[in-house]
N, C-alpha and C positions, 0 to 999 in steps of 0.2 A: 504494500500500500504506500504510495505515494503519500509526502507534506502534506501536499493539500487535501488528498483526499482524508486524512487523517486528522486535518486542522474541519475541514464539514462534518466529518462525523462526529467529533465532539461537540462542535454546534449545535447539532442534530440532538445528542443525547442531554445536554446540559435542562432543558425545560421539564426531562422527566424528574428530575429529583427536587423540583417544588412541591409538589404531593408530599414526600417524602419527609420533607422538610416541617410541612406544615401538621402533621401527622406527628412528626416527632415533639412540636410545642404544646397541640392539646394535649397529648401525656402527660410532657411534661409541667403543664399548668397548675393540677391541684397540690403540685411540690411547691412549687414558686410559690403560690397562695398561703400557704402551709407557710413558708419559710418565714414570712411578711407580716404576714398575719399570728403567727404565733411565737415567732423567733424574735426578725429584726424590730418588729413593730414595738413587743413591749420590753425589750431592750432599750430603745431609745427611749420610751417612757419614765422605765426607770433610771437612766442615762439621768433625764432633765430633772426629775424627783431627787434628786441624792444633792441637786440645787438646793432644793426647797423646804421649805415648811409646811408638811402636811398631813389633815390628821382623817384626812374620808369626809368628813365633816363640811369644809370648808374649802376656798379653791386654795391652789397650793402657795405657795410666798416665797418668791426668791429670795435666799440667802444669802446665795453664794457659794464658797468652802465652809460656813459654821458648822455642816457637818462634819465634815470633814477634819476641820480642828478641834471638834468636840471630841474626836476620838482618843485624840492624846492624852485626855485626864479623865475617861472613862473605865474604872475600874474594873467594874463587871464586864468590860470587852476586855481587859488583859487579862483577867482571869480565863476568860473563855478561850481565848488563846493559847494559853499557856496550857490547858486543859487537853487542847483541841491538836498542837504541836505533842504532846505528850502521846495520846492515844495515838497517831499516824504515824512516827516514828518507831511505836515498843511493837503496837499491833502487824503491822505491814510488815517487818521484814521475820517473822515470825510466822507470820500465817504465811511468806513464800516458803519459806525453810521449808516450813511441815508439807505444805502441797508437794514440792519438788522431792525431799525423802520418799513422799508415799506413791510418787508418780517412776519414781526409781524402783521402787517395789514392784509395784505393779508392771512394768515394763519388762518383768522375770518372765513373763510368759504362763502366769497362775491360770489355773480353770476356775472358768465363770468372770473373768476380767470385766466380760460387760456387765454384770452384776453389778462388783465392786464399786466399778466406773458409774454406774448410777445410784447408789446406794454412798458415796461420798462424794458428788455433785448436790445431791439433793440439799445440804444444807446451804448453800449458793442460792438455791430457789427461792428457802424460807428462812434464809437470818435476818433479812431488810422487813420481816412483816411483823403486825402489832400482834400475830397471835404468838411469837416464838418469842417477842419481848417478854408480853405479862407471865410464858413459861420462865423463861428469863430468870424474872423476878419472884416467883414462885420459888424454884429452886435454889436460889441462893438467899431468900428470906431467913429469918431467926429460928423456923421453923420448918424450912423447907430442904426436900430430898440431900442436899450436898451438905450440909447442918447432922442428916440423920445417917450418912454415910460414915462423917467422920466418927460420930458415936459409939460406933463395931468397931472401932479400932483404939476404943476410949479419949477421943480429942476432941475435948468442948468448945462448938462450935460458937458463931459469933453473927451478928447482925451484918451480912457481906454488903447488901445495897446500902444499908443505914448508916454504916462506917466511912467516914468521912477519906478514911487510908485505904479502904478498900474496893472503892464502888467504882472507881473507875476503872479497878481491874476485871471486874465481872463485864463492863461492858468491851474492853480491849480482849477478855478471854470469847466474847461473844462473836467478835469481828473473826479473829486468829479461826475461830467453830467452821466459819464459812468460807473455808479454804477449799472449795470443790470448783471452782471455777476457775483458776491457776493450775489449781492439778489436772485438771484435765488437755487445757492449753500444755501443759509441760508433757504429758503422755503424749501427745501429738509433735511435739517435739522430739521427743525422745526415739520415735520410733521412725523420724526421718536421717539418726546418725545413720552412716553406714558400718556395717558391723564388723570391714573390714578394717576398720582404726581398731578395732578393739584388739580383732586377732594380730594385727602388727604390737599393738601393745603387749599383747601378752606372752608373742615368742620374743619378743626384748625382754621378759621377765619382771614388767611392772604389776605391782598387786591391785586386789580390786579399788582401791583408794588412791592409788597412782591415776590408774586409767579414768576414776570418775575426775579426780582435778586435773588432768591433763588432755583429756578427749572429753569428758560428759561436758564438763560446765564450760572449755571453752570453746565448744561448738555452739552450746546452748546458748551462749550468752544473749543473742536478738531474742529468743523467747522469757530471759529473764528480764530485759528493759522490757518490754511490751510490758508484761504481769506488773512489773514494778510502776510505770507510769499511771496504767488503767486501777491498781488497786489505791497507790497516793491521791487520786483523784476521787474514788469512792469514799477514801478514808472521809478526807475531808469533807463531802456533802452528806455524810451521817446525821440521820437527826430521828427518826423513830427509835432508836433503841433506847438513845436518853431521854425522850421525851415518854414514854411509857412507864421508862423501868424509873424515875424520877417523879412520875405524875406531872411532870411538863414545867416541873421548877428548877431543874437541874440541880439541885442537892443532892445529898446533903451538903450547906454550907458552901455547893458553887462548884462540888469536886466529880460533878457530870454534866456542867452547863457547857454542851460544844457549841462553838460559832454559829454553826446552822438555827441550832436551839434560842440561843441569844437573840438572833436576829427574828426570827419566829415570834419571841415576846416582846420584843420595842416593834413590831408592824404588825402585830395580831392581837398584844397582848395589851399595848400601852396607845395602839393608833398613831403611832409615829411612824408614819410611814416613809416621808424624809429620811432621816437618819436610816430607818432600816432599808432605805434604797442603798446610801452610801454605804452600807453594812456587807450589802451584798457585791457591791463593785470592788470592795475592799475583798474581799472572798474571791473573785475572781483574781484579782492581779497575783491574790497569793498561787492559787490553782497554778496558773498563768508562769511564775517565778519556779515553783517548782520543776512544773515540766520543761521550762528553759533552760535549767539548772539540768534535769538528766537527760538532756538532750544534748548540754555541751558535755558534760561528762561521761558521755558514751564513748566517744573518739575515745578514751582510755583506755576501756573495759571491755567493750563490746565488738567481737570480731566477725565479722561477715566473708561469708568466698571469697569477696574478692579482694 
């Protein structure tokens, strides 16, 4: 075929992929709509609110930054912080540990794997929900099952949610529970090594613990950043555990008020909705920091093909 003939018949062919075209935007519309409509739109809402003075009530009242600067001598946000910093840092890399050991386990080759695999996914399902908090909180009551365990073994048990040293750990042992959504990401990981690192490993004469830190985790390592970003990110937007297992005061004495929670009671609780705009943008840039944070510290750690 001939230039030219080849220049007409693209010609030719170029009016049929208007259809095409325009088939592909009603698709794609109820997305766009969706995006606007429920994303960018009360984003910017809240964007302008985190200005303002507003209580539902009334129209809103430019401030300015006095949100903003109110933050600095708000005690009950650095507590929440310090709270909130606390649970994501002890829980998170703890709940990977344990997923990535049990995903090692499992990756032996056991009968009934799919079993297991769903039968320790499942609490991934039901730890974000209010019926496994007020279990939660049941069980670690004055009175409740983990209280009557330690009893068999004669150790007087203690008020775990009511204890002001210990309630945040029942809710950080709660997050670490819901380790079934990492392990399962890490067993799909696991089973794309090739099995032939291991046998080179093992006529080199490296033991099982050689071979897992020298071939498991540093093949693994893009599937440990993935876990690691997606679970920092959940840590943080946590707020039904404490607000259940707390009665939505975050006590005792402040020592299970997370950020989310906080911000929940000055816009739901106190009608400030202002402030708990800024509350929330402040919440993002942390989100935000973080994952910018292990996305430059990946270049270090995280080794890919190529």
């Amino acid at each position: 075929m001939t230039a030219a003939a080849e220049l007409r018949h693209l010609k030719g062919a170029a009016p049929k992929s208007k259809p095409q075209n325009k088939a592909a935007f009603w698709f794609l519309l109820p997305w766009f709509l969706g995006l606007f409509a429920v994303t960018l739109g009360p984003m910017a809402a809240s964007l302008y609110l985190s200005f303002t003075k507003y209580n539902l009530l009334q129209p809103p009242e430019f401030t300015g930054l006095a949100n903003f600067e109110r933050m600095l001598t708000d005690e009950r946000l650095h507590s929440s912080l310090a709270v909130t910093f606390t649970y994501v840092l002890v829980s998170v890399p703890i709940q990977l540990a344990l997923a990535l050991g049990l995903a090692v386990l499992l990756d032996r080759g056991i009968r009934g794997l799919a079993f297991y695999r769903s039968v320790f996914y499942l609490p991934s399902l039901l730890g974000a929900s209010v019926a496994i908090a007020v279990l939660w909180r049941t069980v670690f009551g004055t009175d409740g099952l983990f209280n009557e365990g330690l009893a068999l073994f004669g150790v007087e048990g203690r008020g775990w949610i009511s204890d002001p040293e210990t309630a945040l750990s029942t809710l950080i042992t709660l997050n670490v529970w819901t380790f079934g959504s990492p392990m399962v990401i890490f067993l799909a990981g696991l089973r794309q090594i090739p099995v032939m690192y291991y046998e080179a490993a093992a006529v080199d004469g490296a033991s099982p613990l050689r071979r897992f830190t020298s071939v498991t985790l540093p093949l693994l390592t893009p599937i440990v950043f993935f876990n690691l970003v997606l679970q920092i990110i959940h840590a943080f937007q946590s707020f039904t555990q404490a607000f259940i297992v707390s009665g939505g005061t975050g006590g005792p004495t402040d020592s299970t008020l997370f950020f989310s929670l906080y911000l929940y009671q000055r816009g739901f609780g106190n009608f400030d909705m202002g402030y708990a705009s800024a509350l929330a943008w402040l919440l993002l840039v942390i989100i935000a920091a973080f994952t910018a944070i292990n996305f430059w510290a990946s270049k270090y750690w995280v080794h890919y093909d190529d």
